[in-house]
C-alpha positions in Angstrom: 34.5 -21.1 -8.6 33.6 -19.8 -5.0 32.4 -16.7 -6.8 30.3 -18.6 -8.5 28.7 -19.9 -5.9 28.4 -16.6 -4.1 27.0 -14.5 -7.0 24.6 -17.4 -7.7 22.7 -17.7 -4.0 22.9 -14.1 -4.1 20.3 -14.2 -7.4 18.8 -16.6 -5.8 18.2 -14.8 -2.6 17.0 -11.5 -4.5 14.5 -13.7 -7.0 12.8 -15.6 -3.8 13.0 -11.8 -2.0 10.9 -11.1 -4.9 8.3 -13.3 -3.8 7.8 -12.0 -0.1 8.5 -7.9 -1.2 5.8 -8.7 -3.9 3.4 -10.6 -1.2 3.4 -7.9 1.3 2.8 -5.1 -1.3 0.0 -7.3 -2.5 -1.4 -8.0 0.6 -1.1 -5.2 2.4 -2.8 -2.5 -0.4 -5.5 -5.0 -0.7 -6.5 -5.2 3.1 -5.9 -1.2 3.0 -8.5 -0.8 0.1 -10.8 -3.1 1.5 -10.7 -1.4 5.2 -10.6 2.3 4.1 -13.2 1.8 1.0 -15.5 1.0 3.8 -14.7 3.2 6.1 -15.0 6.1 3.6 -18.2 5.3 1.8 -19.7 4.8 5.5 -18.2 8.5 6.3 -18.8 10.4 3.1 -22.5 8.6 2.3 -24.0 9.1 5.7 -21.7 11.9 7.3 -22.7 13.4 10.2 -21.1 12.1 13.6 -19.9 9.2 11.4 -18.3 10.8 9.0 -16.7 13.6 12.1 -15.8 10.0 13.7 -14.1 8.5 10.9 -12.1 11.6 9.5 -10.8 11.9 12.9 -9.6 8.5 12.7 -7.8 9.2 9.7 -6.2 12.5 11.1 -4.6 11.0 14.1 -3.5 7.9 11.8 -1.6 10.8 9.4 -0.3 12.7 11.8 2.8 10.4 12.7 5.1 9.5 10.0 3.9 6.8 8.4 7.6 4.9 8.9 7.4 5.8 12.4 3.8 4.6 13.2 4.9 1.2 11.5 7.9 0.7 13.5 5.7 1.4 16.5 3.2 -0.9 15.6 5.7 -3.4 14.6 7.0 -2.9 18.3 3.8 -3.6 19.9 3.0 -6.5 17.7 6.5 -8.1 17.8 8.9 -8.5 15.0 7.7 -10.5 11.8 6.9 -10.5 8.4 3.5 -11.3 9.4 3.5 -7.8 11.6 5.3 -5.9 9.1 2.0 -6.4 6.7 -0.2 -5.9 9.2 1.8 -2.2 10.1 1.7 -1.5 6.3 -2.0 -2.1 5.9 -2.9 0.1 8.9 -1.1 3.1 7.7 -2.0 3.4 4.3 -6.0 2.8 5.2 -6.3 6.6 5.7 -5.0 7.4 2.0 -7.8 5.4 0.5 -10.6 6.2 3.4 -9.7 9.8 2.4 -9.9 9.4 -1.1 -13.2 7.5 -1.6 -15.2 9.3 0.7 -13.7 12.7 -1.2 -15.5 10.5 -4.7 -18.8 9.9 -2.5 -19.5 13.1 -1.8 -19.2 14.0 -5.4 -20.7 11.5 -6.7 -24.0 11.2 -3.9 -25.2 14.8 -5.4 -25.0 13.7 -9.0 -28.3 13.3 -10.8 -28.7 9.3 -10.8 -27.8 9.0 -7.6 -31.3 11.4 -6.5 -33.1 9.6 -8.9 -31.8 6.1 -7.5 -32.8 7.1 -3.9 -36.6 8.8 -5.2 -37.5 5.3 -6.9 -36.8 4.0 -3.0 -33.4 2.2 -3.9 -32.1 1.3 -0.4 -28.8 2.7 1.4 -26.8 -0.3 0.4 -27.6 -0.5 -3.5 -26.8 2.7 -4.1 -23.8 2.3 -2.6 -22.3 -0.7 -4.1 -24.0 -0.2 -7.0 -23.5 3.3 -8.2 -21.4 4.7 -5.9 -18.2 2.4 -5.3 -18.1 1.4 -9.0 -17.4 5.1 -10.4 -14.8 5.4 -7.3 -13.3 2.7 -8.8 -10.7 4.3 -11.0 -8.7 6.6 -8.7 -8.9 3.5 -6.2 -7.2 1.5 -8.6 -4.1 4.0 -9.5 -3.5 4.5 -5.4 -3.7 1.1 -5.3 -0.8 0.6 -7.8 1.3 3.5 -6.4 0.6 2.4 -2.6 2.0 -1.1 -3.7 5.7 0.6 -4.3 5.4 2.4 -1.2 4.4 -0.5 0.7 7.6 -2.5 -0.7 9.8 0.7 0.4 8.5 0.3 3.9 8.7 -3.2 4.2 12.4 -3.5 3.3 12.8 -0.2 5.7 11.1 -2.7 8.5 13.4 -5.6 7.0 16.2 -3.6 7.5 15.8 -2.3 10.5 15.0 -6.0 12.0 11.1 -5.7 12.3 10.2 -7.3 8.9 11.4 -10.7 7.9 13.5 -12.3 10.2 16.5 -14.4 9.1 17.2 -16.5 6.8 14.3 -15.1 5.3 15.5 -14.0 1.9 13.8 -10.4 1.9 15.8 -7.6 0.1 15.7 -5.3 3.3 16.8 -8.0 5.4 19.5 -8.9 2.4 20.4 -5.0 2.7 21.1 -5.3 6.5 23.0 -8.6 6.8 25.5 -7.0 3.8 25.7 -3.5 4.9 29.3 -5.0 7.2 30.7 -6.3 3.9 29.9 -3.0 1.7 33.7 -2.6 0.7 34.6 -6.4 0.4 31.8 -7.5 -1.1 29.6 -4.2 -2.7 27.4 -6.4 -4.9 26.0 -8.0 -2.0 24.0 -4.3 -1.3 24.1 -3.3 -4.8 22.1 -6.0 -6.1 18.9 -6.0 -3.3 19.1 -2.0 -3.1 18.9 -2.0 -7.2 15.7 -4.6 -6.7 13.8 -2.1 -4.7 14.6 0.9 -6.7 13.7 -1.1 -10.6 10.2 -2.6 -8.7 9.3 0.5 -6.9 9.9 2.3 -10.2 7.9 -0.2 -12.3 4.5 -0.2 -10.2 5.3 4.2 -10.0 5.3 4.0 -14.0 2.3 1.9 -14.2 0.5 3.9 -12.0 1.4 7.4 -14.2 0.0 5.0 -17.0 -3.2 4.2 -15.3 -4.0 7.9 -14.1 -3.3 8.8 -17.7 -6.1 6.1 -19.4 -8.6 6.3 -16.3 -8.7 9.6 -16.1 -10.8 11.7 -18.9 -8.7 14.7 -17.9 -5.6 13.4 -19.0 -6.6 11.9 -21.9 -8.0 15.3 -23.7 
């Protein structure tokens, strides 16, 4: 009967884990998107000093290890859940600030973009108006992949005691309070470490899937 008990706040534990390793995948691709969208439309539209500025920015951000920058920031900010999103979010914004502006300066020598600018379309319009939305699909399968490397490095923070703090039910937390009882009690690490690895591979599978309907390429 104990074992019950044991095996069934263990699901229960791993289910509402779900919730917060979900949340700061969410939450943290979405404020990286937002951020480095910006930041590379503004570099790769306008260039320049900007875009010297900016791509600097981004090379100085990708020259630590992204685990290592996160754990620093996490450091400086304090521990928290909170933090550990916030760390996640700034270390992925030079993926996507690299990636869009890479799209706008494809995109901003195409033919309608000219023809946009000679009919006195301003700066702004032909931005968000022809220039984000064919940026869109290569955005949207980072975006996916991002989200299972964001859950990775939360329960990495998590289980090294700058993510969720107890009795927050996060899986890398879950992983560190039960690494002590591996050989009494192995199904209190199998369990969370198996959550990671079936989510992380999920979002990786659906992002295959998206680069293989979004993009032309792969579907000739």
């Amino acid at each position: 009967m104990e074992q019950t008990n044991t095996d069934g706040d263990i699901l229960s534990r791993i289910i509402y884990g779900a919730r917060l390793s979900l949340w700061v995948g969410f939450v943290s691709v979405a404020g990286s998107i937002l951020v480095g969208s910006v930041l590379g439309l503004i570099a790769g539209y306008y260039g320049r000093w900007l875009d010297m500025i900016i791509s600097r920015i981004f090379e100085i951000l990708l020259a630590f290890p992204s685990i290592l920058l996160a754990i620093a920031i996490v450091a400086t900010l304090g521990p928290s859940l909170r933090n550990a999103l916030i760390a996640i979010a700034i270390i992925n914004i030079p993926t996507f600030g690299r990636l869009v502006r890479s799209r706008v300066l494809a995109i901003k020598e195409e033919e309608f973009i000219t023809a946009a600018k000679a009919i006195g379309m301003k700066d702004g319009r032909v931005i968000f108006h022809h220039i984000l939305p064919n940026s869109l699909a290569p955005i949207i399968v980072q975006g996916t992949l991002a989200i299972a490397t964001a859950i990775i490095e939360c329960a990495a923070l998590g289980f090294l005691g700058l993510g969720a703090q107890a009795p927050a039910s996060e899986w890398g937390t879950m992983l560190a309070e039960s690494r002590n009882y591996i050989l009494q009690a192995p199904w209190t690490v199998l369990f969370p470490g198996l959550s990671i690895m079936l989510t992380v591979l999920g979002f990786n599978l659906m992002g295959d899937g998206l680069r293989d309907s979004l993009d032309p390429k792969m579907k000739s």
